[in-house]
PASEBA-1860 file (N, C-alpha, C; in nm, 3 decimals):
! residues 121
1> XXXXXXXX> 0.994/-0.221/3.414/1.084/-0.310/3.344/1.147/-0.241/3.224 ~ 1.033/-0.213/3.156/1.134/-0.124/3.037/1.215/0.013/3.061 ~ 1.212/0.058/3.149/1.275/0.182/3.211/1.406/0.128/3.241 ~ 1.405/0.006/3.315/1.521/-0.032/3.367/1.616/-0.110/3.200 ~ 1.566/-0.175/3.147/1.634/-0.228/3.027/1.701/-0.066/2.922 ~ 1.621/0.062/2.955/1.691/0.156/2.883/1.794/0.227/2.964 ~ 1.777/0.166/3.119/1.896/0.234/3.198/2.027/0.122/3.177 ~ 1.971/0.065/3.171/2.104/-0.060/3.156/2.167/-0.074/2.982
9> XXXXXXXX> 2.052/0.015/2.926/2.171/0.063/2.774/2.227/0.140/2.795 ~ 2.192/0.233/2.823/2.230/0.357/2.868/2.394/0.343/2.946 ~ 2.366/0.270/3.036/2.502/0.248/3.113/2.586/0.171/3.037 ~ 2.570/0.061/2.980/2.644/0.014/2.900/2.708/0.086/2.782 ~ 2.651/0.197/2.720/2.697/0.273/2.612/2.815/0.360/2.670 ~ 2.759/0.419/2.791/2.854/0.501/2.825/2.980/0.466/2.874 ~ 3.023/0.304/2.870/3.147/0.271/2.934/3.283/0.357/2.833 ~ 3.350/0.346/2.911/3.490/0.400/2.907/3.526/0.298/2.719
17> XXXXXXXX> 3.567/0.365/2.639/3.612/0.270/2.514/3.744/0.237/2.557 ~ 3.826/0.272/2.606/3.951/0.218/2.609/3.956/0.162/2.798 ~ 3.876/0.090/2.861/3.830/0.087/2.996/3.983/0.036/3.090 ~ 4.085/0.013/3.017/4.191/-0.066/3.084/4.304/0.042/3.123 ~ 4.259/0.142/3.023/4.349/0.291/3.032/4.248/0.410/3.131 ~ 4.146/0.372/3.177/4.095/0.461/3.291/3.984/0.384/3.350 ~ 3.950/0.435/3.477/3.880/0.420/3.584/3.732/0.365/3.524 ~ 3.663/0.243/3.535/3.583/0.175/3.475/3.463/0.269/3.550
25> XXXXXXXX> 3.362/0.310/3.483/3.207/0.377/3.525/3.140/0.317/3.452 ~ 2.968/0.264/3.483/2.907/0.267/3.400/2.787/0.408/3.403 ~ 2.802/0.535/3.434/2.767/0.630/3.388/2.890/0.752/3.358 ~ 2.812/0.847/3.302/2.925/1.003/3.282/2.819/1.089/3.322 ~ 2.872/1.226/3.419/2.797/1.315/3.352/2.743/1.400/3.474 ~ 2.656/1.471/3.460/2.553/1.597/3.536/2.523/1.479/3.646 ~ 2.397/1.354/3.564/2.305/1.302/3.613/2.384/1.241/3.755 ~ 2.457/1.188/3.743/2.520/1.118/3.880/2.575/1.239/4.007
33> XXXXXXXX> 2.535/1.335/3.957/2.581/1.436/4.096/2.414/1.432/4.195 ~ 2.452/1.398/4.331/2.327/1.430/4.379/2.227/1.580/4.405 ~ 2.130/1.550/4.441/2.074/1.640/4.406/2.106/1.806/4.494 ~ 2.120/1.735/4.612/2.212/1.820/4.687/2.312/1.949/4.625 ~ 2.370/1.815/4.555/2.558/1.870/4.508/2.473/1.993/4.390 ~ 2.389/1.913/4.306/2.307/2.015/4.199/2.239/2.157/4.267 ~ 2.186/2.130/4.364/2.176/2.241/4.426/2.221/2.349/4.484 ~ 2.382/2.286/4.509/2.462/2.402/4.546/2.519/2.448/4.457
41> XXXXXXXX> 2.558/2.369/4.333/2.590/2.427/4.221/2.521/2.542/4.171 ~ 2.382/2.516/4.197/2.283/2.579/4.101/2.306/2.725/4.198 ~ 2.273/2.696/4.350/2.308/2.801/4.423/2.400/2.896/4.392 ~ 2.511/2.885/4.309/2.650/2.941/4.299/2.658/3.019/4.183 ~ 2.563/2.953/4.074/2.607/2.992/3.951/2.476/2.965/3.856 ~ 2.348/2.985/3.913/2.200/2.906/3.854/2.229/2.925/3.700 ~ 2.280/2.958/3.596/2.257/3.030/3.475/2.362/2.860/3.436 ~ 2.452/2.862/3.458/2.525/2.742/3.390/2.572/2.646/3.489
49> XXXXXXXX> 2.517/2.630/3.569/2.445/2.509/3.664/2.354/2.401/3.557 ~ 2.204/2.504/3.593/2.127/2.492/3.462/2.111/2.442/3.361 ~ 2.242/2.524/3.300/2.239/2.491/3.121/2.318/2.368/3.140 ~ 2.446/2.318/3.199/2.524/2.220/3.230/2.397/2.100/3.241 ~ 2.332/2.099/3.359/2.262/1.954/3.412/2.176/1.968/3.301 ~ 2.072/2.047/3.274/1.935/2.070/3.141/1.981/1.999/3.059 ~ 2.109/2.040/2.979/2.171/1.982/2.893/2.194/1.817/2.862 ~ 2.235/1.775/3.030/2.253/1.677/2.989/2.088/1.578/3.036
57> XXXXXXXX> 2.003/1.639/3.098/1.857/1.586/3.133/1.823/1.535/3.004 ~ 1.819/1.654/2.858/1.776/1.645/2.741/1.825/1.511/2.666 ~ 1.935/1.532/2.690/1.981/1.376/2.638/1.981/1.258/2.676 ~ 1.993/1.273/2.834/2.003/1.135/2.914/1.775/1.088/2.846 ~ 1.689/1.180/2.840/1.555/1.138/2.808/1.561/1.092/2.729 ~ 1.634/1.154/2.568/1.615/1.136/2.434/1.680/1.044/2.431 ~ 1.787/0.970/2.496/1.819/0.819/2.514/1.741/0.734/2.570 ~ 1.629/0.796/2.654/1.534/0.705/2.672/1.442/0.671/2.583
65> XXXXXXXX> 1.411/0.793/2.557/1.300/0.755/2.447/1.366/0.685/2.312 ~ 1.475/0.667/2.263/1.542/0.614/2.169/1.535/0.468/2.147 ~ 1.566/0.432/2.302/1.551/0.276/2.402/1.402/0.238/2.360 ~ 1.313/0.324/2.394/1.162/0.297/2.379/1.116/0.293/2.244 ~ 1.148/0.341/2.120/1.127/0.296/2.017/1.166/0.182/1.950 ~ 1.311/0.160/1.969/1.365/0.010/1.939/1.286/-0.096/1.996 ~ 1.255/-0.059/2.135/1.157/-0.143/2.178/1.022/-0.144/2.120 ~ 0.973/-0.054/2.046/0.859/-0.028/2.008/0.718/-0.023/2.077
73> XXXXXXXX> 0.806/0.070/2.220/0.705/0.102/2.295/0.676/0.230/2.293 ~ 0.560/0.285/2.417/0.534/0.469/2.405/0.691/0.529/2.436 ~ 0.688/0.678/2.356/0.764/0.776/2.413/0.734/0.827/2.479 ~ 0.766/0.930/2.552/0.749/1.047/2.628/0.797/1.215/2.532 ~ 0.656/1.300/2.536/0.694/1.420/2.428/0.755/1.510/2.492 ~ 0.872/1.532/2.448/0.974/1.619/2.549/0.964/1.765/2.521 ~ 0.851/1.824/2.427/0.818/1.934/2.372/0.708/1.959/2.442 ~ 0.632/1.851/2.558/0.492/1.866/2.606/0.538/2.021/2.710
81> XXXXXXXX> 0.633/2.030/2.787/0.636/2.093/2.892/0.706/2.192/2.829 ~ 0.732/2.341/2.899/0.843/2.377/2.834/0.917/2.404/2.916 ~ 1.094/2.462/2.848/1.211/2.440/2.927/1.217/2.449/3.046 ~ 1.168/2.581/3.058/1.159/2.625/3.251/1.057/2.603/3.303 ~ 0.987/2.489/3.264/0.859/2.435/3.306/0.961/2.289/3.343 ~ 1.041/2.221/3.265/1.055/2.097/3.273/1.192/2.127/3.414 ~ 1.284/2.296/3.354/1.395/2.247/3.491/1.299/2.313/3.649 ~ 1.174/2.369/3.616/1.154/2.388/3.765/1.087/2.264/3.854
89> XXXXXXXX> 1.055/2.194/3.734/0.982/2.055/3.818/1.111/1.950/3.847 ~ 1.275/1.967/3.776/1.347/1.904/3.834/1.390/1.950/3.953 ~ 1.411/2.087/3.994/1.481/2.188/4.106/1.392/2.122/4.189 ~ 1.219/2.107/4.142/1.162/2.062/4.275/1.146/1.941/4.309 ~ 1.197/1.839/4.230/1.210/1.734/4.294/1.357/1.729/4.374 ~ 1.449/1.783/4.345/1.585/1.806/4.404/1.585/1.885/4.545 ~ 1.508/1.984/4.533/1.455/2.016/4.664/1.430/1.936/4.727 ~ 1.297/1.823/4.711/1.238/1.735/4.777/1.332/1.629/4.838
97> XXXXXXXX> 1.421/1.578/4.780/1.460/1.512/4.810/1.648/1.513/4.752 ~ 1.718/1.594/4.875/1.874/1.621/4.830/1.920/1.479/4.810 ~ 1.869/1.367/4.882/1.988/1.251/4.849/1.986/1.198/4.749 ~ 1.889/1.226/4.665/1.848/1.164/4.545/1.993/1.177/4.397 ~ 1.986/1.110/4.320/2.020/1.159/4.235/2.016/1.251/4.123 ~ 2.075/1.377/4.063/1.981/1.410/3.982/1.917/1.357/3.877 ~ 1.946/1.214/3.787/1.929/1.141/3.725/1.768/1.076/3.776 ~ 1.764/1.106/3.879/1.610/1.057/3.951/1.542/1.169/3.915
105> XXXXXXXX> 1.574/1.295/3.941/1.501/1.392/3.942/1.445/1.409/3.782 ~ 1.532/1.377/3.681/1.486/1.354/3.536/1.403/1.257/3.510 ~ 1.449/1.164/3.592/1.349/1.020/3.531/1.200/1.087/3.557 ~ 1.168/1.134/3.694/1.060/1.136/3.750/1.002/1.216/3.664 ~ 1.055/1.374/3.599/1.024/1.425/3.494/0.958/1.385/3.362 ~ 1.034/1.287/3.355/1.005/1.183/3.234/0.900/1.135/3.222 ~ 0.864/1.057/3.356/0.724/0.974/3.352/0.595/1.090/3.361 ~ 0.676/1.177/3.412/0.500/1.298/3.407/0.505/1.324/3.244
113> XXXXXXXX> 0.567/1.314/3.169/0.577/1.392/3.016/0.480/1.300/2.927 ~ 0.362/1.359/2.899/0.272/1.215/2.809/0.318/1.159/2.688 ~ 0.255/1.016/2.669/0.279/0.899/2.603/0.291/0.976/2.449 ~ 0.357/0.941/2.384/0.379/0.913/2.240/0.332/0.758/2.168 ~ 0.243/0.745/2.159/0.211/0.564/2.114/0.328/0.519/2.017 ~ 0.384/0.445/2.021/0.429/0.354/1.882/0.379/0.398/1.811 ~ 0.495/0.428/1.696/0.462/0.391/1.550/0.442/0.280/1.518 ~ 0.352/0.260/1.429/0.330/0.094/1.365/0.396/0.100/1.220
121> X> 0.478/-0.005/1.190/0.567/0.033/1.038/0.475/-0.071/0.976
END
């Protein structure tokens, strides 16, 4: 439940600001290419494939976890794994499964990354 209430900020933030002057989305970005498409990318050009989707993995999380504090629930420590620890466990879920999104392949990332408890103010 709370995963889904930070995907549905998430999407909502990212709408178009002027939505009547272009094509209405409620996402942008790396995450909506499937995993497939990420893979052939990565195939072509792995170095800024990579840095392109990584890039935006880092943020699409740290918007999660952002979601999860307002809520004043656990984070996830995005410092637990490291970099080429966190993109080889996305490549292998993208492997696993091309139809996926890569946005799946992060989430799933996500939930392996351990709890941060709430702060209590």
């Amino acid at each position: 439940m709370r995963l889904q209430i930070a995907i549905v900020f998430l999407a909502i933030t990212t709408l178009p600001a002027n939505a009547q002057e272009r094509e209405k989305a409620v996402g942008k970005g790396a995450g909506l290419q499937s995993c497939a498409e990420f893979a052939e990318t990565y195939r072509r050009s792995p170095a800024q494939s990579e840095l392109l989707s990584y890039s935006w993995a880092q943020g699409f999380m740290s918007g999660l976890n952002l979601m999860q504090m307002l809520l004043k629930r656990p984070t996830h420590d995005l410092n637990a794994w490291s970099t080429s620890d966190q993109e080889s466990h996305i490549r292998g879920y993208c492997n696993d499964n091309p139809l996926a999104y890569y946005s799946d392949a992060v989430q799933a990332l996500f939930e392996k990354l351990p709890e941060i408890p709430p702060q209590s103010n």
